[in-house]
N, CA, C and O of each residue as an XYZ file, in Angstrom:
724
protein
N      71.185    188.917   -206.317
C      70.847    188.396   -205.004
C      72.144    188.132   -204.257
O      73.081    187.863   -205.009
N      72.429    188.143   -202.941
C      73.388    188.146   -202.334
C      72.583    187.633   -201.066
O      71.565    188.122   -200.575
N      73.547    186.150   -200.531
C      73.298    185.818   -199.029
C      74.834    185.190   -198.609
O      76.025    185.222   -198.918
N      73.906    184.629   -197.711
C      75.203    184.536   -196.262
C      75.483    182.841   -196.586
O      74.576    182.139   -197.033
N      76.468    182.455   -196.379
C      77.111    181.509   -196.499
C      76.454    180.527   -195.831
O      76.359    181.136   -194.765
N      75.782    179.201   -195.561
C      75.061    178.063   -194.659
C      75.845    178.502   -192.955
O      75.420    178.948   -191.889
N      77.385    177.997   -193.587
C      78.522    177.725   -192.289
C      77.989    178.880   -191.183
O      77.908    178.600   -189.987
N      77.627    180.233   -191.722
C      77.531    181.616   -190.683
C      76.116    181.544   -190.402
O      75.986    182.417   -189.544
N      74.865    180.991   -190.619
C      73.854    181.232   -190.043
C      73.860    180.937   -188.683
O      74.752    180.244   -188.195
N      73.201    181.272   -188.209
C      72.478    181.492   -187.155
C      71.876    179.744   -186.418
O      71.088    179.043   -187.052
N      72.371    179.380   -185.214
C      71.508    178.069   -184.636
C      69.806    178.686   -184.582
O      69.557    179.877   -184.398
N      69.109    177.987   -184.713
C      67.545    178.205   -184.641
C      66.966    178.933   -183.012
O      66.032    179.726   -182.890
N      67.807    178.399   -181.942
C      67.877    178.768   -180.748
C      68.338    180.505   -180.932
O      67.600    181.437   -180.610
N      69.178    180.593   -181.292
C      70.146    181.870   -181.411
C      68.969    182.626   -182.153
O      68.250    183.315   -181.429
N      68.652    182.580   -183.649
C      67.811    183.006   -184.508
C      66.382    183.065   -183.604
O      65.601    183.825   -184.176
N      65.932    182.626   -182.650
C      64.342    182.978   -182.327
C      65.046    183.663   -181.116
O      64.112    184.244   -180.563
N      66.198    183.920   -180.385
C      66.788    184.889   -179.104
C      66.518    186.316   -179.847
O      65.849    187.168   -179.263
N      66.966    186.520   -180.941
C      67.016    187.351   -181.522
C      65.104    188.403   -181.984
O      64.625    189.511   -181.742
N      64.697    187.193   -182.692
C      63.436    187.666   -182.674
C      62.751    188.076   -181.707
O      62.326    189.206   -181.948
N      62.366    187.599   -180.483
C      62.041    187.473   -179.382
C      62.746    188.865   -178.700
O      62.639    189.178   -177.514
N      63.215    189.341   -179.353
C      63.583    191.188   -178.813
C      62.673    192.104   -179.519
O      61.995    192.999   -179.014
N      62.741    191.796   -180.617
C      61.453    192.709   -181.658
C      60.336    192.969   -180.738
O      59.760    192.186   -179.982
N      60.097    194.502   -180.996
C      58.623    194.931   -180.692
C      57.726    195.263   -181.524
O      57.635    196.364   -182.067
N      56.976    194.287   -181.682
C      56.225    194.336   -183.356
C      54.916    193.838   -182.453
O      54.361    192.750   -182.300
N      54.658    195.465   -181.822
C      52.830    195.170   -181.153
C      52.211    195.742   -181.762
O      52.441    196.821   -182.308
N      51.069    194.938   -181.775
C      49.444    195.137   -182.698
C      49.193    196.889   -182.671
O      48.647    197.421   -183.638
N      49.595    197.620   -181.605
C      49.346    198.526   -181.069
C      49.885    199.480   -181.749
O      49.143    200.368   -182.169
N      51.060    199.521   -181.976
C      51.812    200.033   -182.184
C      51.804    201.225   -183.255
O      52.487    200.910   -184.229
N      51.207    202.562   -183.373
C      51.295    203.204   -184.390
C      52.073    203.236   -185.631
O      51.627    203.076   -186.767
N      53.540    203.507   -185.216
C      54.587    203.150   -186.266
C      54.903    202.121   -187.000
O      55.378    202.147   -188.136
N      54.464    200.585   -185.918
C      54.427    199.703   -186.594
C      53.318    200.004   -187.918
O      53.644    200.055   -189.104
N      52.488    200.111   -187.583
C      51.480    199.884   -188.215
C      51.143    200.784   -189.347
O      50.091    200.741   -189.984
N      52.223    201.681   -189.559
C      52.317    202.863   -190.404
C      53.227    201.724   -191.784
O      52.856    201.645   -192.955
N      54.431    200.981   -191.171
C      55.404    200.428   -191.993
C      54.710    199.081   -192.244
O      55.554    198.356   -192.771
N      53.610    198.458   -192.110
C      52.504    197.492   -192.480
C      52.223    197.763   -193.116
O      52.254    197.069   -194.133
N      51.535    199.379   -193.118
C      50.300    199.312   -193.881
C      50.728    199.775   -195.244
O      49.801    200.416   -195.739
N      51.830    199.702   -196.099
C      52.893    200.004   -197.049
C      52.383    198.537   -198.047
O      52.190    198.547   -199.262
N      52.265    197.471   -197.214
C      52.196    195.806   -198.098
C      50.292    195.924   -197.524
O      49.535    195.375   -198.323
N      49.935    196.254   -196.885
C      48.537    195.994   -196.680
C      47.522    196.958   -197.627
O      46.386    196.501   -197.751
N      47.823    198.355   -198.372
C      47.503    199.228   -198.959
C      47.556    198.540   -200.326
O      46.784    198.999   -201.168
N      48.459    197.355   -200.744
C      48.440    197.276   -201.668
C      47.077    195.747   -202.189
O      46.470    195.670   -203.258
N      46.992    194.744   -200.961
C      45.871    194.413   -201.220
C      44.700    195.117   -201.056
O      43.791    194.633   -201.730
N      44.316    196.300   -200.260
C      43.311    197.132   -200.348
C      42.802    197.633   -201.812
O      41.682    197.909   -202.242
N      44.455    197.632   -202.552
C      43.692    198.413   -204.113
C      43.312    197.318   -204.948
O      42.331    197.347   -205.690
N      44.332    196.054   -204.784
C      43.425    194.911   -205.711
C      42.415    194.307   -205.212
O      41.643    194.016   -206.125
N      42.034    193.970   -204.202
C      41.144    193.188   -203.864
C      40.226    193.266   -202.768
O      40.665    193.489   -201.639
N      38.817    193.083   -203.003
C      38.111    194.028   -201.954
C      37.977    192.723   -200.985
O      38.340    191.570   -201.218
N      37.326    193.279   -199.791
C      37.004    192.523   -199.117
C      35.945    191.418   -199.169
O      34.881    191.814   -199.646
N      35.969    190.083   -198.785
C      36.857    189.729   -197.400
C      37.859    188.519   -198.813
O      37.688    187.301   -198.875
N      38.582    189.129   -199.517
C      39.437    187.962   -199.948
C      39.947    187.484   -198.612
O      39.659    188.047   -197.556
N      40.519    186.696   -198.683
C      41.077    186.053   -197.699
C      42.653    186.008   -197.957
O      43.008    186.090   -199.133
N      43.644    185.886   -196.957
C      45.206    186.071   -197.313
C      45.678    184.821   -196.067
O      45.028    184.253   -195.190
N      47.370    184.733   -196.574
C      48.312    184.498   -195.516
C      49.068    185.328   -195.084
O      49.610    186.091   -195.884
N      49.344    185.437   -193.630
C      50.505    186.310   -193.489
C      51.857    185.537   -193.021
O      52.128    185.326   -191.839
N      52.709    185.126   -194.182
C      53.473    184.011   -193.855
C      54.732    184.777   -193.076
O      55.449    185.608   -193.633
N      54.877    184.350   -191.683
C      55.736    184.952   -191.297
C      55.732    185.997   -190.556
O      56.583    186.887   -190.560
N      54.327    185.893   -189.586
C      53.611    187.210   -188.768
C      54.338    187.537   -187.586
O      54.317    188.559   -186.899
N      54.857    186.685   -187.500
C      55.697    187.218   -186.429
C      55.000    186.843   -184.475
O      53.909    186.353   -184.183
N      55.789    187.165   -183.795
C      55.088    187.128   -182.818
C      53.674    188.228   -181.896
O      52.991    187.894   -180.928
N      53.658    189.433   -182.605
C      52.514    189.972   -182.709
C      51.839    190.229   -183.811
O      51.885    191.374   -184.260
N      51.090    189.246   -184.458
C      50.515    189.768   -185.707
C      49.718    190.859   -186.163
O      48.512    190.775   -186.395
N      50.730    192.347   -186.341
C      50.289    193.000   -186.547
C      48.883    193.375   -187.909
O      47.741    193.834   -187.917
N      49.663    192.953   -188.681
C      49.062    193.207   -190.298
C      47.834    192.065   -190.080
O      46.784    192.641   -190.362
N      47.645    191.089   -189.806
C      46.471    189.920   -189.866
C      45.807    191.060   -188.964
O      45.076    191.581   -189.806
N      45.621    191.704   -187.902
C      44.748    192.179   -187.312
C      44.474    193.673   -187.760
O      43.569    194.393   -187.339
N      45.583    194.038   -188.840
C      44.738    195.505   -189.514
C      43.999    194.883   -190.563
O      42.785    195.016   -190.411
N      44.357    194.217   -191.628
C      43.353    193.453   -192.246
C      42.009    192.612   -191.621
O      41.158    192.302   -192.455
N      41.802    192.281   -190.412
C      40.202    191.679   -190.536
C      39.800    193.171   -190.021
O      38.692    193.425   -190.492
N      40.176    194.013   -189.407
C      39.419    195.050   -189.198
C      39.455    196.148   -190.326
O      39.127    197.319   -190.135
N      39.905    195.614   -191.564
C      39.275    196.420   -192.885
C      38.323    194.787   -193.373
O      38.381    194.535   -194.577
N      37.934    194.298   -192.946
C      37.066    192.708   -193.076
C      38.072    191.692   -194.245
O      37.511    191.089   -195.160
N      39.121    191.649   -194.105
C      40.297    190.653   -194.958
C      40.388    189.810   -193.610
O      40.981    190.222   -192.613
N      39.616    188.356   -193.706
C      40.101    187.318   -193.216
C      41.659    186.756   -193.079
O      41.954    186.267   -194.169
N      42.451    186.676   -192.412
C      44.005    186.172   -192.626
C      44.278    184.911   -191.632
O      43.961    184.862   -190.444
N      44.965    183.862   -192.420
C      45.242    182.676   -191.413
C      47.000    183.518   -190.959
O      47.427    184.608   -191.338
N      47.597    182.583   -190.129
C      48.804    183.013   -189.706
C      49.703    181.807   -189.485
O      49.413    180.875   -188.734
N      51.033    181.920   -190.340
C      51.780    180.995   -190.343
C      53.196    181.839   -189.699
O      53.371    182.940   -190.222
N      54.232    181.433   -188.610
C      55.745    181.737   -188.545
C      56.142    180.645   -188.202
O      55.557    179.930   -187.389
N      57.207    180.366   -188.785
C      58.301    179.126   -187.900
C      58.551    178.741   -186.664
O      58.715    177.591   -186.257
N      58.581    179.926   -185.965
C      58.487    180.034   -184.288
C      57.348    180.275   -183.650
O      56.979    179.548   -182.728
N      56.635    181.355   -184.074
C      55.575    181.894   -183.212
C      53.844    181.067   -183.741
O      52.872    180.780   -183.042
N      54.076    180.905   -185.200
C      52.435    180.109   -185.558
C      52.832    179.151   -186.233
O      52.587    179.470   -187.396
N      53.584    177.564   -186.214
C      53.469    177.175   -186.784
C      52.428    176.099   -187.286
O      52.620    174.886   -187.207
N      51.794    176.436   -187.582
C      50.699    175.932   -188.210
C      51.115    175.092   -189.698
O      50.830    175.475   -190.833
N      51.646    174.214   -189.432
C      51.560    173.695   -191.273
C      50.173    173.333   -191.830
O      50.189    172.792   -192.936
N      49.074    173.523   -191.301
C      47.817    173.259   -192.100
C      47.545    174.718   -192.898
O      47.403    174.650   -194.119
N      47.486    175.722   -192.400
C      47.441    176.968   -193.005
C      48.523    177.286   -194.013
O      48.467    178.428   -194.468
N      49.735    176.319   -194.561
C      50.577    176.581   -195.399
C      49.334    175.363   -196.768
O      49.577    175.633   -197.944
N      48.595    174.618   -196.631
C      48.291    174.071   -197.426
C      46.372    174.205   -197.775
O      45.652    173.369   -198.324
N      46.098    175.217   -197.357
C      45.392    175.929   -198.054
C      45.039    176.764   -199.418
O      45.561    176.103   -200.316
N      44.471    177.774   -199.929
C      44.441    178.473   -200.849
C      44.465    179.800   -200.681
O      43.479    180.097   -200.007
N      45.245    180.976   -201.020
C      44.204    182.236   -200.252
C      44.295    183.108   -201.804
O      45.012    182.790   -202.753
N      43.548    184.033   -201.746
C      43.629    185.497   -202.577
C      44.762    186.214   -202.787
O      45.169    186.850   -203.760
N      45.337    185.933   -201.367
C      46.606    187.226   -201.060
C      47.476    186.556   -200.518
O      47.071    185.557   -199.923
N      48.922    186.825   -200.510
C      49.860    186.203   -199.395
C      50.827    187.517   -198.688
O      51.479    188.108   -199.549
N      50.910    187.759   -198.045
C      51.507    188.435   -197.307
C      53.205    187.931   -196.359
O      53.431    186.952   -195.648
N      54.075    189.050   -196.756
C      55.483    188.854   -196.419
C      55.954    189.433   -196.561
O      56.575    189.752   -197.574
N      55.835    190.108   -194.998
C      56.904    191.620   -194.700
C      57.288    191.660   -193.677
O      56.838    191.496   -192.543
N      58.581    191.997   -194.310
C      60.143    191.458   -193.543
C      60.233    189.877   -192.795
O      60.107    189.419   -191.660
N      60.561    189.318   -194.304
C      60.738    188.104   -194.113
C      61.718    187.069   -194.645
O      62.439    186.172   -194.209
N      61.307    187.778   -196.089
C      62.495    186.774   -196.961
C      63.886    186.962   -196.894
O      64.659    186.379   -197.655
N      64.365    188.029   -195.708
C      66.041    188.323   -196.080
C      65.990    187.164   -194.253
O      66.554    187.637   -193.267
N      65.504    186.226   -194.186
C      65.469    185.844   -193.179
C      65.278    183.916   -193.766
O      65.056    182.984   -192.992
N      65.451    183.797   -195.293
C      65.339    182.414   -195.416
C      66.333    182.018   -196.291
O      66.706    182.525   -197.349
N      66.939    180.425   -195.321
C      68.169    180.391   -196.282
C      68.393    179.915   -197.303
O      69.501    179.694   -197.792
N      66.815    179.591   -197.976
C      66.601    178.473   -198.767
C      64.948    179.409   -199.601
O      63.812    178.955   -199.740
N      65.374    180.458   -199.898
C      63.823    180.975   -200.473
C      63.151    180.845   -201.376
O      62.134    181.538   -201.367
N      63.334    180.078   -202.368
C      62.767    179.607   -204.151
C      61.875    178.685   -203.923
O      60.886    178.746   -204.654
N      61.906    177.669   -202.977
C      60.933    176.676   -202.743
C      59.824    177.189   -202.008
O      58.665    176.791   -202.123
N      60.336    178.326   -201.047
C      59.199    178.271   -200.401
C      58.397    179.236   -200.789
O      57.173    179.182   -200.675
N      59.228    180.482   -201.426
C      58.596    181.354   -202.196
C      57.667    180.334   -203.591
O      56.462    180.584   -203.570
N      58.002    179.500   -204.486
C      57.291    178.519   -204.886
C      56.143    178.082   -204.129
O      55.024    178.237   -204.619
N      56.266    177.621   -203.136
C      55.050    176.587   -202.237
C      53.822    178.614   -202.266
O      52.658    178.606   -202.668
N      54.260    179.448   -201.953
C      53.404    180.563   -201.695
C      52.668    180.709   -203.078
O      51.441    180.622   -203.123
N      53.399    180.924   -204.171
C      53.095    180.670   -205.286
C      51.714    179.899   -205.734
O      50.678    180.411   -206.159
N      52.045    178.374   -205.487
C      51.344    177.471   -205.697
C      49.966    177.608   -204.415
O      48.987    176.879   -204.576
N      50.014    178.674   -203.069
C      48.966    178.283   -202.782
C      48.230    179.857   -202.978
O      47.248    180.298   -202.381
N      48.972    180.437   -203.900
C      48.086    181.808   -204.523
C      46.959    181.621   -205.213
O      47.119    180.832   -206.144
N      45.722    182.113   -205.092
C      44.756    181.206   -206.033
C      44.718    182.180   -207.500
O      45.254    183.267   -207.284
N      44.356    182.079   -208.520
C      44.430    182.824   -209.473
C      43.641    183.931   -209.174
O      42.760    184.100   -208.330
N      44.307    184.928   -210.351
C      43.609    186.185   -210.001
C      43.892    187.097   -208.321
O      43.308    188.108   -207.930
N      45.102    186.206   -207.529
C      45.480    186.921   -206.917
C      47.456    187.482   -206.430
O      48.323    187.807   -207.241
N      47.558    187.426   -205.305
C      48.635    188.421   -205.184
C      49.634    188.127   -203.878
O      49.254    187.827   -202.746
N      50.789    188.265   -204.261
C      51.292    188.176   -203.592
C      52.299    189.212   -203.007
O      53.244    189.469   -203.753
N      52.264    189.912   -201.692
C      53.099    191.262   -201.679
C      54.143    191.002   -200.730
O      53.638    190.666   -199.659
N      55.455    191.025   -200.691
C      56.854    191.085   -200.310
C      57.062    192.285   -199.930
O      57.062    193.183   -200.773
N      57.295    192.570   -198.511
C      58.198    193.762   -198.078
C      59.741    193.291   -197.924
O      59.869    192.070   -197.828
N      60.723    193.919   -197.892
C      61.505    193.715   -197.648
C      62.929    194.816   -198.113
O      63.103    194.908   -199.328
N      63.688    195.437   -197.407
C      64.966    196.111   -198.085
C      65.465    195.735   -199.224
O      65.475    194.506   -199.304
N      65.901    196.281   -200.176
C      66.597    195.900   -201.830
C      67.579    195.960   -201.582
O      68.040    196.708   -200.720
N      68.331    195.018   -202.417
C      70.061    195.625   -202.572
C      70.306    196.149   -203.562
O      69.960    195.712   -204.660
N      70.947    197.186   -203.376
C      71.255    198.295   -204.493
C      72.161    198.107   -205.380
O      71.950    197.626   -206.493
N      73.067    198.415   -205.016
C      74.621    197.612   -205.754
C      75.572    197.528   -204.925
O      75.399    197.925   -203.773
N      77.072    196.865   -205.432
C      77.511    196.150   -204.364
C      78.310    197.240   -203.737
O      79.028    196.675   -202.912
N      78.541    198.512   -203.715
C      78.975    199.406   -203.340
C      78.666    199.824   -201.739
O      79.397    199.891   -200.750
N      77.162    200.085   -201.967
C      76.304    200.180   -201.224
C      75.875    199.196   -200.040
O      75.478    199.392   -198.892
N      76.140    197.983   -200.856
C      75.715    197.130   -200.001
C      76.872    196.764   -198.845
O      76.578    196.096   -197.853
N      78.282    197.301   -199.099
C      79.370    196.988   -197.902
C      78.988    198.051   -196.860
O      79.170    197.792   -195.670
N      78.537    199.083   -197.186
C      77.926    200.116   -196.057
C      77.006    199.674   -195.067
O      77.222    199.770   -193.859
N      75.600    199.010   -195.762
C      74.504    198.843   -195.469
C      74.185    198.463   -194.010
O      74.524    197.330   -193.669
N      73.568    199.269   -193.084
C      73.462    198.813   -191.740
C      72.250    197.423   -192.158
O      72.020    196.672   -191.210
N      71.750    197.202   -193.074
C      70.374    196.454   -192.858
C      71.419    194.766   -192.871
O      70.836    193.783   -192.414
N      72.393    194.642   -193.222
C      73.094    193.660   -193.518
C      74.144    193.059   -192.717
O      74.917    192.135   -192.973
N      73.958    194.003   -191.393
C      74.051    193.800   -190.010
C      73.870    192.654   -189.055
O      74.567    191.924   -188.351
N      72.121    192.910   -189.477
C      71.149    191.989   -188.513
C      71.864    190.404   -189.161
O      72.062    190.060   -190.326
N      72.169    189.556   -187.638
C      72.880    188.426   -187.895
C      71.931    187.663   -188.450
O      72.268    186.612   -188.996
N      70.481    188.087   -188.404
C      69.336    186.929   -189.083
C      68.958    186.984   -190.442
O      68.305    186.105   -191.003
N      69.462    188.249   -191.086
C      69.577    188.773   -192.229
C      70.698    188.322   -192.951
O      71.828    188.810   -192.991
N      69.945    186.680   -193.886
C      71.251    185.952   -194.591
C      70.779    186.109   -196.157
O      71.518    185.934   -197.126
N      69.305    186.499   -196.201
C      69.417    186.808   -198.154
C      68.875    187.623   -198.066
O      68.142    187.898   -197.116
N      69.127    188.466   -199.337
C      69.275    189.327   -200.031
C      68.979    190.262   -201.341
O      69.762    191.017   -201.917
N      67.655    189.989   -201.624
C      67.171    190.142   -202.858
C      67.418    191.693   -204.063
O      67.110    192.799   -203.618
N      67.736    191.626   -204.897
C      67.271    193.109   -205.559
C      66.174    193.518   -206.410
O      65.124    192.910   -206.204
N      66.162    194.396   -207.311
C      65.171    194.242   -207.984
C      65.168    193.419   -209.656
O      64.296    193.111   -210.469
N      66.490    193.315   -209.582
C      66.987    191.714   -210.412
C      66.193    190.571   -210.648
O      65.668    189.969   -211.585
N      66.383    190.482   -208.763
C      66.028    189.008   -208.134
C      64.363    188.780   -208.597
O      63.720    187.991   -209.289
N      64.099    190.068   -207.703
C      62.287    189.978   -208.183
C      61.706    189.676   -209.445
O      60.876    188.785   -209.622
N      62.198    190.504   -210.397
C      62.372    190.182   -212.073
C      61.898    188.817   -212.487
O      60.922    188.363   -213.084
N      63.398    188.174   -211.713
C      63.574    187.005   -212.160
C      62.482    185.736   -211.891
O      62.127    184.747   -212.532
N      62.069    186.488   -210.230
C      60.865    185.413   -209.968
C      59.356    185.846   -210.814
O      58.494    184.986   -211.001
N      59.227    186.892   -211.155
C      58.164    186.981   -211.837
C      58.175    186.430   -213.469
O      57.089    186.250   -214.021
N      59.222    186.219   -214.075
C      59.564    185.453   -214.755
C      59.661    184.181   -214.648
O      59.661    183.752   -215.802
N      59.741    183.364   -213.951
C      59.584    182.030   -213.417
C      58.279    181.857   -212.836
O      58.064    180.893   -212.102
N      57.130    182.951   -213.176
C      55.572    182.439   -212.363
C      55.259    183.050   -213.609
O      54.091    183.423   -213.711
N      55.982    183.240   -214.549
C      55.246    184.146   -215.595
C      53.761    185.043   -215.249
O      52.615    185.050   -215.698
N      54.401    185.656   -214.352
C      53.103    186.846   -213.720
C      53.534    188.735   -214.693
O      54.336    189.135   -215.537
N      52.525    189.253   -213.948
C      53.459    190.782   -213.992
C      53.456    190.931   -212.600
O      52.875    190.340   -211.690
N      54.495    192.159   -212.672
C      54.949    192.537   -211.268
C      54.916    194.224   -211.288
O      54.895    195.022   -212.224
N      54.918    194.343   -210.284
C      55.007    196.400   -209.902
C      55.748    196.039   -208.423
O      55.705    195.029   -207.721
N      56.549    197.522   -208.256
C      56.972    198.022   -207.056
C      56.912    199.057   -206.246
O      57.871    199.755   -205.917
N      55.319    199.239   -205.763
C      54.690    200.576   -205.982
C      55.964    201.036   -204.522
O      56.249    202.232   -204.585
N      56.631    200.341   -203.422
C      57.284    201.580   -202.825
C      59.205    200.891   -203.014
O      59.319    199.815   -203.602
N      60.022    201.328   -202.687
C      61.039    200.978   -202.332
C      60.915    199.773   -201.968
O      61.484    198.987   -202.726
N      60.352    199.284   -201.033
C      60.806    198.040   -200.106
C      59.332    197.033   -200.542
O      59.139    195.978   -199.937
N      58.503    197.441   -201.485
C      57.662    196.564   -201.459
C      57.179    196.213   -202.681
O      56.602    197.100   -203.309
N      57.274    195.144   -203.165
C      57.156    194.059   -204.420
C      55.622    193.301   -204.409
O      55.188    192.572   -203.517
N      55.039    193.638   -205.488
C      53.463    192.986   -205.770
C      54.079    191.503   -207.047
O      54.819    191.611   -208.025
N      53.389    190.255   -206.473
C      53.370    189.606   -207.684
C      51.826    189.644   -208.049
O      51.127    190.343   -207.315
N      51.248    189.015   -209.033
C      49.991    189.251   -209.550
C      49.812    188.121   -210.116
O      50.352    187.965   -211.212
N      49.240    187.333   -209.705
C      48.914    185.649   -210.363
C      47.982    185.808   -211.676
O      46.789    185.898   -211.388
N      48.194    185.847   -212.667
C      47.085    185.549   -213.881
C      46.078    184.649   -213.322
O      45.136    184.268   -214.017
């Protein structure tokens, strides 16, 4: 795992200027092509209407609105755009988080709190870029984005599925299933 130092983040002002450029509309074909990568994968475990979070939807919630129109109920939590802390203390089937975690500077707890509101027998799916090795990673345009302060590999993931004592798969590049016993 590799992140960014506290001192270099981003003010919260600065960090939502930034978001607030993203075009991440419901509409959006392409978007919705690079969604449906973490949404394909609750389609194969779990039929409808489990219910999910999409922690971190962003300001157009794309994926919550391709899921109820395959009938997957989704509440919606972001820091900026939904914050809702009642929908963080719920239960769901599924949790959803894509392109999110290279965006927290503090991710074990809260990846924990997601954890704890996974209900058994379900899942939790992570999109997000890997880091490869450190070679690679001085190249990396993805390590650019000034909001992009961690860094996970497939190490990292390992390690958290080992600490939920789950199993895990990585059916694409960029996207990580946990699986709650």
């Amino acid at each position: 795992m590799v992140w960014l130092e506290k001192r270099y983040h981003l003010q919260e002002q600065d960090e939502k200027a930034i978001y607030d450029l993203h075009q991440n509309q419901t509409d959006d074909l392409s978007y919705r092509r690079f969604l449906q990568r973490s949404l394909e994968q609750v389609q194969y475990h779990l039929a409808p209407p489990a219910a999910g979070l999409d922690f971190g939807c962003g300001p157009g919630p794309a994926l919550i609105k391709m899921a109820e129109e395959l009938g997957y109920p989704m509440q919606a939590y972001d820091k900026y755009y939904a914050p809702n802390l009642n929908a963080l203390q719920q239960d769901y089937d599924f949790v959803t988080c894509t392109e999110v975690i290279e965006h927290l500077s503090a991710p074990l707890p809260i990846l924990d709190q997601l954890w704890q509101i996974t209900r058994p027998g379900g899942l939790i799916v992570i999109q997000t870029k890997h880091v490869l090795d450190d070679q690679r990673f001085c190249q990396w345009h993805y390590r650019n984005d000034p909001t992009h302060i961690t860094f996970f590999s497939e190490t990292s993931f390992h390690w958290l599925a080992n600490r939920w004592q789950c199993a895990i798969s990585l059916p694409h590049n960029d996207v990580v299933v946990f699986y709650k016993p």
